[in-house]
VOGU-3710 file (C-alpha; in Angstrom, 3 decimals, decimal comma):
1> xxxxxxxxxx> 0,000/0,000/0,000  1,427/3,113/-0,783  2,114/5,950/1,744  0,200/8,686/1,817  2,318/11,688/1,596  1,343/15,794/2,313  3,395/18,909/1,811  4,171/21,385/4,681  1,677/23,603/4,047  -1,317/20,514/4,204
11> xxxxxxxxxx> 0,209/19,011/7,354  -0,134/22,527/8,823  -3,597/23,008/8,018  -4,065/19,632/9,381  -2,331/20,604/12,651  -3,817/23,682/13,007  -7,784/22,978/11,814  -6,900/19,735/14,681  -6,294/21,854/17,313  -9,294/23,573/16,614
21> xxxxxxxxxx> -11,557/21,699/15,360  -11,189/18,703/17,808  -10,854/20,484/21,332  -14,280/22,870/19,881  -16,480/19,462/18,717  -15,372/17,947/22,057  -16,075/21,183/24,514  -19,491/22,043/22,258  -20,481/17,963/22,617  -20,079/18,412/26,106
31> xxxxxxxxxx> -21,602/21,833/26,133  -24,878/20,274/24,443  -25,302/17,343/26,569  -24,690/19,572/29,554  -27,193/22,019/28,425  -29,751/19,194/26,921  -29,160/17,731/30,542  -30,156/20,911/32,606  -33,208/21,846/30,622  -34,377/18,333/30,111
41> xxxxxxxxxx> -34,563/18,032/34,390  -35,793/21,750/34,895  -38,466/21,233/31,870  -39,230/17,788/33,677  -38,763/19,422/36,829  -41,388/22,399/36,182  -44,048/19,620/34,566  -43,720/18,090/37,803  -44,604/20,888/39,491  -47,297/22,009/37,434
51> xxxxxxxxxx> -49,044/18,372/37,773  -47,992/18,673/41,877  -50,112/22,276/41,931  -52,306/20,679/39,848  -53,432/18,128/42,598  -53,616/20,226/44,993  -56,097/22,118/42,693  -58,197/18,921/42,677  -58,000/18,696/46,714  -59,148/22,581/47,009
61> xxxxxxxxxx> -62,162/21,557/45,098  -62,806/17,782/46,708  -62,189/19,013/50,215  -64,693/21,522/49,330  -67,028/19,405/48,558  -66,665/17,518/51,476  -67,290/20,629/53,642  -70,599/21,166/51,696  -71,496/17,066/52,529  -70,433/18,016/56,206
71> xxxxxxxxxx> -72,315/21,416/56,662  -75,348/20,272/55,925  -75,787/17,512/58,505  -73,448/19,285/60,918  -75,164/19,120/64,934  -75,124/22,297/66,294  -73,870/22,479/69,993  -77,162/24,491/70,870  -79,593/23,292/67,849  -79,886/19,510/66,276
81> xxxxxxxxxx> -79,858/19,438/62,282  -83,204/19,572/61,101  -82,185/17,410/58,475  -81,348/14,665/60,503  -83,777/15,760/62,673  -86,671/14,734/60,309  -85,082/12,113/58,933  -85,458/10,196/62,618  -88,858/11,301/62,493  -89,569/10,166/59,310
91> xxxxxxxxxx> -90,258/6,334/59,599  -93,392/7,165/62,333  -95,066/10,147/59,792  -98,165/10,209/58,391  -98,524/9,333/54,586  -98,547/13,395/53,907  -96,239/14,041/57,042  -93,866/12,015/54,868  -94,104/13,616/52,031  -93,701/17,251/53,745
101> xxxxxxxxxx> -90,938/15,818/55,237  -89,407/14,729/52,123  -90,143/18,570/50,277  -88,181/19,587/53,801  -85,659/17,628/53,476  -84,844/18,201/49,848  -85,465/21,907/50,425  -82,771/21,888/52,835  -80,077/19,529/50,908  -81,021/21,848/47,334
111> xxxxxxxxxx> -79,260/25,110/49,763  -75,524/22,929/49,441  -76,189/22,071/45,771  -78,598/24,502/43,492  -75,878/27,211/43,669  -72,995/25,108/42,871  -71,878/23,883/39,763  -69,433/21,170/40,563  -72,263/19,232/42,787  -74,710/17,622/40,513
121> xxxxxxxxxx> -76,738/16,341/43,378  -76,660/15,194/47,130  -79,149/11,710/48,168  -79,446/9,963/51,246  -80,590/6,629/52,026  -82,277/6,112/55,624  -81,506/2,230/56,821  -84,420/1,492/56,223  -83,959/1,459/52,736  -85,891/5,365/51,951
131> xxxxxxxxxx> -84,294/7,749/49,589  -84,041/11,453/49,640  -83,211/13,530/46,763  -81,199/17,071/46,779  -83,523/18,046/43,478  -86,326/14,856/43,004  -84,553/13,585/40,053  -84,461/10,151/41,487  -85,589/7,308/39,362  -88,538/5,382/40,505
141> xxxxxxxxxx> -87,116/2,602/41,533  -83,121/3,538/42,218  -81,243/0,947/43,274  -77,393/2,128/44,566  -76,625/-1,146/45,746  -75,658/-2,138/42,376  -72,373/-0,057/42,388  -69,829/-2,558/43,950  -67,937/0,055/45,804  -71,734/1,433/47,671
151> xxxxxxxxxx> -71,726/-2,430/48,592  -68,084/-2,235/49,737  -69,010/1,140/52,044  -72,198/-0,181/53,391  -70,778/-3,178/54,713  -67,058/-1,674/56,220  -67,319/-1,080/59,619  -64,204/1,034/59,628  -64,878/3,564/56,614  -66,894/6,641/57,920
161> xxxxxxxxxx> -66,445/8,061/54,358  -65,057/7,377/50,842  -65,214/8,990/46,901  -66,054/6,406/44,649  -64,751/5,812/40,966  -66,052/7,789/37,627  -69,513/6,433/36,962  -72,541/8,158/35,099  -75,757/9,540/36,838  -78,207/8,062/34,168
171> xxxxxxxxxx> -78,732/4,323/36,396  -80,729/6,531/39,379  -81,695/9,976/37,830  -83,556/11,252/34,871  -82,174/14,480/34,540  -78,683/13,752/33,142  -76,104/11,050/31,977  -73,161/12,903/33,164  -70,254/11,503/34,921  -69,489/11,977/38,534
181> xxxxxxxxxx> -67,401/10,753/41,536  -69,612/10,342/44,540  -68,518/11,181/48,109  -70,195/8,652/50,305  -70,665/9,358/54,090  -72,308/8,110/57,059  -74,665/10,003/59,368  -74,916/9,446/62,532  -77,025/10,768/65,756  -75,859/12,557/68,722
191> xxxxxxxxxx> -76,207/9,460/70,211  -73,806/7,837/67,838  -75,567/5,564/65,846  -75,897/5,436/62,350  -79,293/6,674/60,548  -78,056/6,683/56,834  -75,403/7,347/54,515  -75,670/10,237/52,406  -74,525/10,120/48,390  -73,143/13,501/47,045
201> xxxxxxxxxx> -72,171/13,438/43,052  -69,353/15,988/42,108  -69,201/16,292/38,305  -66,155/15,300/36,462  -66,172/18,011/34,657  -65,204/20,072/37,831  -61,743/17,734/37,647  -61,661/18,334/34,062  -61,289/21,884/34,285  -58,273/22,099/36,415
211> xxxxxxxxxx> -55,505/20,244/33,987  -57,184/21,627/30,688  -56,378/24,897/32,204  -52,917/24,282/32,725  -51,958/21,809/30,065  -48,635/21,707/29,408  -48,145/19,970/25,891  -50,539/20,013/22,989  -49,885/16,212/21,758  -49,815/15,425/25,518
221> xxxxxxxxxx> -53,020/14,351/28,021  -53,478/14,123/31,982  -55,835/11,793/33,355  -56,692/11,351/37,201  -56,421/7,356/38,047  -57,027/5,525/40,628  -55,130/2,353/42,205  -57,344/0,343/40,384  -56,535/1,372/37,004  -60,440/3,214/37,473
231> xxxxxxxxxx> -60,026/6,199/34,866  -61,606/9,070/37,343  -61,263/11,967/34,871  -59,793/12,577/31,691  -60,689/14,785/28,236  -61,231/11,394/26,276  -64,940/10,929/28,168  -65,150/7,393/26,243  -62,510/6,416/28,847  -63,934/7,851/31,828
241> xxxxxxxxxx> -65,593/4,973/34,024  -63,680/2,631/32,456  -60,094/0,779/33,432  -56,961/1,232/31,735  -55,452/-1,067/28,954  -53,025/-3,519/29,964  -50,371/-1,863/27,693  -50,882/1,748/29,311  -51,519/-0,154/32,847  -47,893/-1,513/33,194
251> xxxxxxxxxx> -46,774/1,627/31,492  -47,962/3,869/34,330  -47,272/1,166/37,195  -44,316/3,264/38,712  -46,523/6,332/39,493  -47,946/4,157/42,463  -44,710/3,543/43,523  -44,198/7,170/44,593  -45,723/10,122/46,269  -44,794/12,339/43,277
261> xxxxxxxxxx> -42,298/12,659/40,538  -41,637/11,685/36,873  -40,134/9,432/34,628  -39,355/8,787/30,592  -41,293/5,464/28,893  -42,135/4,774/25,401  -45,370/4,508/24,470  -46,440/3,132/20,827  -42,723/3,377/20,218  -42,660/7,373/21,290
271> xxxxxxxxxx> -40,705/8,741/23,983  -42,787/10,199/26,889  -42,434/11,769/29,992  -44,570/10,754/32,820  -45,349/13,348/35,619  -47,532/12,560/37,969  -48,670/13,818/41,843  -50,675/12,097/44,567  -54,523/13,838/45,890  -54,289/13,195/49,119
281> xxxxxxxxxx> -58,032/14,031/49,974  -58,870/10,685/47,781  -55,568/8,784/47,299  -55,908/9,442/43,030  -53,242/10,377/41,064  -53,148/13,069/38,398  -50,819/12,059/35,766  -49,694/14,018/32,934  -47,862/12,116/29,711  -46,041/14,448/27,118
291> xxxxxxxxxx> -44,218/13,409/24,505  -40,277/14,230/24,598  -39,811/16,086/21,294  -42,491/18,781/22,110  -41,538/19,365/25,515  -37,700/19,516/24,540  -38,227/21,951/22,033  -35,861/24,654/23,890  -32,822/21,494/23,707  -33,494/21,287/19,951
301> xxxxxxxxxx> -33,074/24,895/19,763  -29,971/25,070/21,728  -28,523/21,824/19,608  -29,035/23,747/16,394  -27,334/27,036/18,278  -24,120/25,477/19,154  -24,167/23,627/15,461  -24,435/26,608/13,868  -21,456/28,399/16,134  -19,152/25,285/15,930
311> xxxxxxxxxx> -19,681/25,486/11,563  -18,956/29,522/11,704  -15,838/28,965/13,904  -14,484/25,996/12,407  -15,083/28,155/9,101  -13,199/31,058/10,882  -10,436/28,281/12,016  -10,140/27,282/8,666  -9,432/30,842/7,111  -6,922/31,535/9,752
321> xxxxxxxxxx> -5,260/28,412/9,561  -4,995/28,989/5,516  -3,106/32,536/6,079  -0,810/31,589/8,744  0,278/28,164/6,902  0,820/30,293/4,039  2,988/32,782/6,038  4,783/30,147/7,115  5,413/28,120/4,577  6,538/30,837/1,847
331> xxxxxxxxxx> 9,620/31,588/2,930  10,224/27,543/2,988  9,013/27,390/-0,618  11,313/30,237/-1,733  14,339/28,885/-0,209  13,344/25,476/-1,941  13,516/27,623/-4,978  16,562/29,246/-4,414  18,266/25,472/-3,298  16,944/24,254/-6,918
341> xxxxxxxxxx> 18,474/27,044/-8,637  21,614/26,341/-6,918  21,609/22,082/-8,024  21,186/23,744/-11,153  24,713/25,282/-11,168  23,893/28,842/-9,887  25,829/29,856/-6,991  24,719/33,565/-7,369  21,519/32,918/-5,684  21,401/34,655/-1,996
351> xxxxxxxxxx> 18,069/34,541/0,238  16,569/37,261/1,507  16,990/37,838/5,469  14,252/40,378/6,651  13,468/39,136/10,224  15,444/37,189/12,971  13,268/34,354/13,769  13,637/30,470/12,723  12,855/31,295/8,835  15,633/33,970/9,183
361> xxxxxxxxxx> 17,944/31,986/10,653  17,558/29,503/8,027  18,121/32,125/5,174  21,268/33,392/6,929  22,871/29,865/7,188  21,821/29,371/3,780  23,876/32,117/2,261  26,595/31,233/4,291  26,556/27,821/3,250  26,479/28,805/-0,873
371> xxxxxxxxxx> 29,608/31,166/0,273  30,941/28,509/1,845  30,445/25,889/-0,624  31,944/28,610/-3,429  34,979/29,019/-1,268  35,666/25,435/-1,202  35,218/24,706/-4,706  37,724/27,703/-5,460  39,859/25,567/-3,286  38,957/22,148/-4,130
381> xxxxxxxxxx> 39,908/23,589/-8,519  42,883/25,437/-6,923  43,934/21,962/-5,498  43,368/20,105/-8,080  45,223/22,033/-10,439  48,473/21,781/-8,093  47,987/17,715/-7,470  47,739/17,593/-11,579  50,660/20,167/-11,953  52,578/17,461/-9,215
391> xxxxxxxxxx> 51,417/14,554/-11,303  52,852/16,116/-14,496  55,942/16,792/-12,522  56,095/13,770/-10,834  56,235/12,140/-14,293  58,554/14,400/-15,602  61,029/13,650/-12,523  60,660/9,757/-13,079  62,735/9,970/-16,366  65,913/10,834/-14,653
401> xxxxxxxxxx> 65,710/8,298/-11,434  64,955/5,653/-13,832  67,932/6,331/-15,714  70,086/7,015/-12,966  68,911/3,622/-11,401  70,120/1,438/-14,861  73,434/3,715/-14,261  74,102/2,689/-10,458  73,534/-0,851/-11,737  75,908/-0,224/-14,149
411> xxxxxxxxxx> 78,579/1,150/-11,968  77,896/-2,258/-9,227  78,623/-4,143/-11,846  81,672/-2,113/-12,563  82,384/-1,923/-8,642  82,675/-5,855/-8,822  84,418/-6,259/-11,776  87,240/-3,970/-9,963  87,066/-4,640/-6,638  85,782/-1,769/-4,904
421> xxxxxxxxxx> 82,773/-3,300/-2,669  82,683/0,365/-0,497  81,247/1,471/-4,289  78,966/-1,057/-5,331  77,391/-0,763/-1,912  76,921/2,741/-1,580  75,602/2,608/-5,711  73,098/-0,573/-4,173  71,491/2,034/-1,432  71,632/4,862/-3,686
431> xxxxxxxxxx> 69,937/2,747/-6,320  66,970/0,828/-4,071  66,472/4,904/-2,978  65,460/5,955/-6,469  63,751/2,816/-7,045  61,186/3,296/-3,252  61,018/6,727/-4,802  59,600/5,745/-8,237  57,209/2,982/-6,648  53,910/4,078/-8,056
441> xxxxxxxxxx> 51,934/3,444/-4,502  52,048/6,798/-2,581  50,499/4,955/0,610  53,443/2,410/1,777  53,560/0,561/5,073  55,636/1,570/8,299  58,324/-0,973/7,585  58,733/-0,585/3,918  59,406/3,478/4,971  61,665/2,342/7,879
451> xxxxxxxxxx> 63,423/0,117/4,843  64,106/3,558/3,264  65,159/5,405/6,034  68,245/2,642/6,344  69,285/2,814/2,852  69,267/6,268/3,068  71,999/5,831/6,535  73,952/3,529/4,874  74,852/5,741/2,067  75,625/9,056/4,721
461> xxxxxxxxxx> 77,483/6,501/7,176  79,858/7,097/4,040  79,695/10,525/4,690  79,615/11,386/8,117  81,269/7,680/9,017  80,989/7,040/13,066  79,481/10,697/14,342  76,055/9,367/14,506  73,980/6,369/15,359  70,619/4,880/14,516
471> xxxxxxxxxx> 68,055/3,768/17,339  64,566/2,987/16,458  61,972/2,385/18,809  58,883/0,978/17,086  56,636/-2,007/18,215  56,551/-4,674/15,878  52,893/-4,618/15,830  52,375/-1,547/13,980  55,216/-2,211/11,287  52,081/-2,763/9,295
481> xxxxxxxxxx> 50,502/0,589/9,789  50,081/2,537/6,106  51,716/5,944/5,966  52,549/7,912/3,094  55,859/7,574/1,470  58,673/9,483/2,176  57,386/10,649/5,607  60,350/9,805/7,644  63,381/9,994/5,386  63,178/13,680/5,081
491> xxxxxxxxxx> 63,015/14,063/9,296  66,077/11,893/9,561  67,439/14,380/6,907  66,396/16,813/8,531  68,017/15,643/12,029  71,355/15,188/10,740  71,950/18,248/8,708  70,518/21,042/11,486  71,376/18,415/14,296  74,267/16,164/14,238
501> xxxxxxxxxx> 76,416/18,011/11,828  76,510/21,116/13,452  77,740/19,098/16,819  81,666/17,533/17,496  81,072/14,307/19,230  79,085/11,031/17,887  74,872/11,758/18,169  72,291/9,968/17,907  69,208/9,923/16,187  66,174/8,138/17,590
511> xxxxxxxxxx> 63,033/6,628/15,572  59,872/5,897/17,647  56,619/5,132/16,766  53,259/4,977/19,009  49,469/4,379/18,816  46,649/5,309/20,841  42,995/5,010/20,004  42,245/6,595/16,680  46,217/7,708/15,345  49,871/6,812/14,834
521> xxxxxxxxxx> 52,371/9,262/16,176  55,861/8,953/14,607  58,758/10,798/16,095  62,657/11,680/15,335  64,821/12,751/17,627  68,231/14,176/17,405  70,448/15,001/20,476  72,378/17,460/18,177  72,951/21,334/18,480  70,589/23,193/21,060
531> xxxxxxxxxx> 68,112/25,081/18,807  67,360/28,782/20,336  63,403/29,620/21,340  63,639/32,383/18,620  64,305/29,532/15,955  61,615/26,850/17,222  59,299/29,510/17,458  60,174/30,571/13,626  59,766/26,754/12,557  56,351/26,173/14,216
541> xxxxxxxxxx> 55,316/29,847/12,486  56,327/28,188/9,076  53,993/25,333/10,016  50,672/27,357/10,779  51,491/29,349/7,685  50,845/26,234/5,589  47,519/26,241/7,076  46,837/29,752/5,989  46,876/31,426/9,394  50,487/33,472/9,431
551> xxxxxxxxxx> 51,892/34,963/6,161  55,494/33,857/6,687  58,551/33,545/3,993  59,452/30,030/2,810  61,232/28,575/6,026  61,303/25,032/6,664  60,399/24,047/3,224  60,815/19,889/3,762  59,149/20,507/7,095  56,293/22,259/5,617
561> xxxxxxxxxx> 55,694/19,723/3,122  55,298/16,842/5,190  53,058/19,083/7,464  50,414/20,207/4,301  50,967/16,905/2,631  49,414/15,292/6,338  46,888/17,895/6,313  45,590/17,326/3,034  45,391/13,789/3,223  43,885/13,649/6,875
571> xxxxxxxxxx> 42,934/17,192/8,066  43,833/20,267/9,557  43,953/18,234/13,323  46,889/15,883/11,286  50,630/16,871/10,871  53,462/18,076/12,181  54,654/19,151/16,009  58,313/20,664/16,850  59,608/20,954/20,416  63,012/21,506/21,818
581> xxxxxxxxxx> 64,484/17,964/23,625  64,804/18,896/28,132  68,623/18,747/27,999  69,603/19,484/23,807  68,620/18,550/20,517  65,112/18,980/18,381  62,025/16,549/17,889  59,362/16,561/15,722  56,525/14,010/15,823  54,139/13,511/12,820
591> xxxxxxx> 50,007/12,597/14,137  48,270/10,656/11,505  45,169/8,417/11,874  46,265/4,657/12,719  45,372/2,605/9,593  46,173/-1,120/9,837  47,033/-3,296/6,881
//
């Protein structure tokens, strides 16, 4: 699979509209659900409420009620109620005594009801079986004992009064089919026993009213229930006296559970949230059910909000991010330039360094890396014209040592022929000199140089005879180490002509070698003449000025070649080192990198 690759300017974008874009989509995620979370529990929170005050509504009016029920067979401390008053006088009445006891009677229940709308009519039933009517809408025959719950009443010894599930008017009265709850009661004497239990019917409509007026979703409803599953009120009247559903049953289970509160469901595959409070005057519960999406309206509005910011700021991200990876990167793209035109050949090319930062930094080390890199090929051509100008010399010179080798073998062979061994000897060194010299290899090992350096004795011993000796120091080890040629020979020289000739006894001149990690260190001593600070300091002058850093005349010439000949093969921390000996003579060591064969 190939590698996706991106130029500067793309990763930046990428970098930048990442440091953006991710941190904002994570903070305005967490924003949202934050927000979503807070006005989903205060929304739920208020609905609560409003179905809690809502209740309470529906107490006000069903306590109410109860007062009426109360009041009107309430015993006076100074004056019995002439209700029940007549009522205990009833069963021993004349035929018409009844029946102006009855007119009484309903005369005095029609003050509690005629005037109020949410009572639809009060009844009470004497034990002996007689029924009273608020407003002599009765049926002929009523019969209240069919309504389980009147049964359940009638026979508890323990329940002085009780409201009874949604049922409709039309099985005992002629005047209506509306629905009611009935608030059932028991009257008793002053003497404590029981005489009757009156019926009072509070329309449903009453309920009705109080959560119409404060609905609190369009698509939702509220219904009062009872533990049942009795619908008591709600605006769907086909429901009302009838039980839940099985399916809406278990899906409002939990509001039994608690006092008050709310909680989410699904319902028909719709998410709903179920408020609901407790009336305490009955035990009902009024339960609201709105679905989510209306109610959250405000969360959906807040959702599209922070969508709409996060696109205009990641749009703003993006524009910014655009100029300043542009700013960036166009300095980078005209030094690429520039670096292009210089592959191409021209060194002319200089960047331009307007500020100080990273960018400028860059463009400054640029231009001094094209000066540099012009310098060094001006030295690199200037150098290579001298090693070809050697070359052509070097050739040049090879003509006469190859002819003055056949000659030295010429006069050997003479030296034999007449006896003179001291001659053919010297002509043998002289001649294995001119032949190391013309040896093509310029890189020769320690021993083969050493193997120089004696020829080159043997023929001054002829010279200088017994005034100077030969010690040589060097660990067999490193005999293999590669050096280039004609190192050494010109030190020895070098030794004997400003060392041991100048002195009157025998010297001697020492040859040591040495290695330590990384180079070889070659010395030659001479315990000659004692050389002046004046003249070291002179020598080591001519050295540095064959690195360029003194402008000095042509002193030391053979010294100064071995020390730029190191230095060009090896470096400028390569070549030569002159010192003074502690009690007299000179020493120079030549540092070059250990190389074993």
């Amino acid at each position: 699979m190939k590698k996706i690759s991106f130029n500067l300017f793309t990763k930046l974008m990428l970098s930048f509209l990442s440091l953006v874009v991710l941190p904002l989509t994570v903070v305005s995620s967490f924003a949202y659900s934050v927000a979503t979370h807070i006005i989903n529990n205060n929304l739920s929170r208020s609905i609560q409420q409003t179905v809690h005050q809502l209740s309470l509504n529906s107490e006000v009016i069903l306590e109410d009620a109860e007062k009426a029920a109360n009041t009107a067979f309430y015993d006076s401390f100074n004056l019995p109620n002439p209700i029940k008053k007549q009522i205990e006088a009833y069963p021993a009445a004349s035929d018409y005594e009844k029946s102006q006891i009855s007119r009484s009677i309903e005369d005095e229940m029609n003050k509690y009801t005629i005037y109020r709308n949410d009572i639809n009519g009060m009844y009470f039933i004497d034990t002996q079986g007689t029924y009273f009517s608020s407003a002599n809408q009765l049926r002929e025959k009523p019969n209240f004992t069919d309504f389980p719950w009147f049964q359940t009443f009638t026979e508890s010894s323990s329940a002085d009064a009780n409201w009874s599930p949604s049922h409709k008017v039309g099985g005992y009265t002629v005047s209506s089919n509306a629905n009611v709850v009935s608030f059932l009661k028991k009257v008793r004497n002053s003497y404590g026993n029981q005489i009757g239990i009156l019926w009072m019917d509070v329309n449903e409509r009453t309920l009705e009213n109080i959560y119409t007026t404060g609905l609190v979703a369009p698509n939702g409803y509220t219904m009062i229930l009872d533990d049942a599953n009795n619908v008591i009120s709600i605006s769907d009247k086909t429901l009302v006296t009838q039980k839940l559903e099985p399916m809406k049953s278990l899906m409002l289970k939990p509001v039994f559970a608690e006092d008050n509160g709310y909680y989410f469901t699904d319902e028909d595959d719709v998410r709903m949230l179920v408020a609901f409070a407790t009336i305490h005057t009955t035990g009902w519960k009024m339960i609201s059910v709105v679905p989510a999406n209306e109610l959250f309206v405000d969360a959906s509005r807040v959702k599209n909000i922070i969508m709409v910011s996060v696109l205009i700021m990641i749009v703003m991200s993006t524009i910014i991010a655009y100029f300043l990876s542009r700013r960036i990167t166009r300095p980078i793209s005209n030094l690429i330039r520039l670096m292009e035109k210089v592959a191409e050949g021209n060194m002319s090319v200089r960047a331009k360094v307007d500020n100080t930062d990273e960018i400028g930094k860059l463009n400054k080390h640029f231009n001094i890396m094209i000066g540099d890199i012009q310098n060094l090929i001006s030295t690199v051509f200037v150098s290579n014209l001298k090693q070809k100008e050697a070359e052509l010399a070097s050739l040049e010179a090879q003509i006469n040592p190859h002819f003055l080798y056949n000659t030295l073998q010429s006069i050997k062979w003479l030296s034999d022929i007449h006896q003179a061994p001291d001659i053919g000897e010297m002509a043998i060194s002289l001649a294995k000199i001119f032949r190391f010299s013309i040896k093509g290899a310029p890189i020769v090992s320690l021993y083969e140089e050493l193997q120089h350096v004696k020829d080159y004795i043997s023929i001054q011993k002829f010279r200088y005879g017994d005034r100077f000796e030969l010690e040589t120091r060097i660990p067999e080890d490193i005999l293999g180490c590669q050096i280039p040629k004609l190192i050494i020979q010109p030190l020895v020289e070098n030794a004997i002509f400003h060392g041991i000739e100048t002195k009157e006894e025998q010297g001697t001149i020492t040859i040591w070698a040495a290695v330590d990690e990384q180079s070889l260190h070659i010395g030659v001593e001479d315990d000659g003449a004692e050389i002046s600070e004046e003249k070291l300091e002179t020598i080591r002058r001519s050295l540095l000025a064959s690195a360029g850093k003194y402008a000095e005349p042509k002193k030391s010439l053979g010294l100064r070649n071995i020390h730029e000949r190191l230095q060009m093969l090896y470096g400028n921390e390569y070549g030569l080192q002159v010192d003074r000996r502690p009690d007299r003579g000179f020493s120079v060591v030549a540092s070059l990198p250990k190389n074993m064969e």
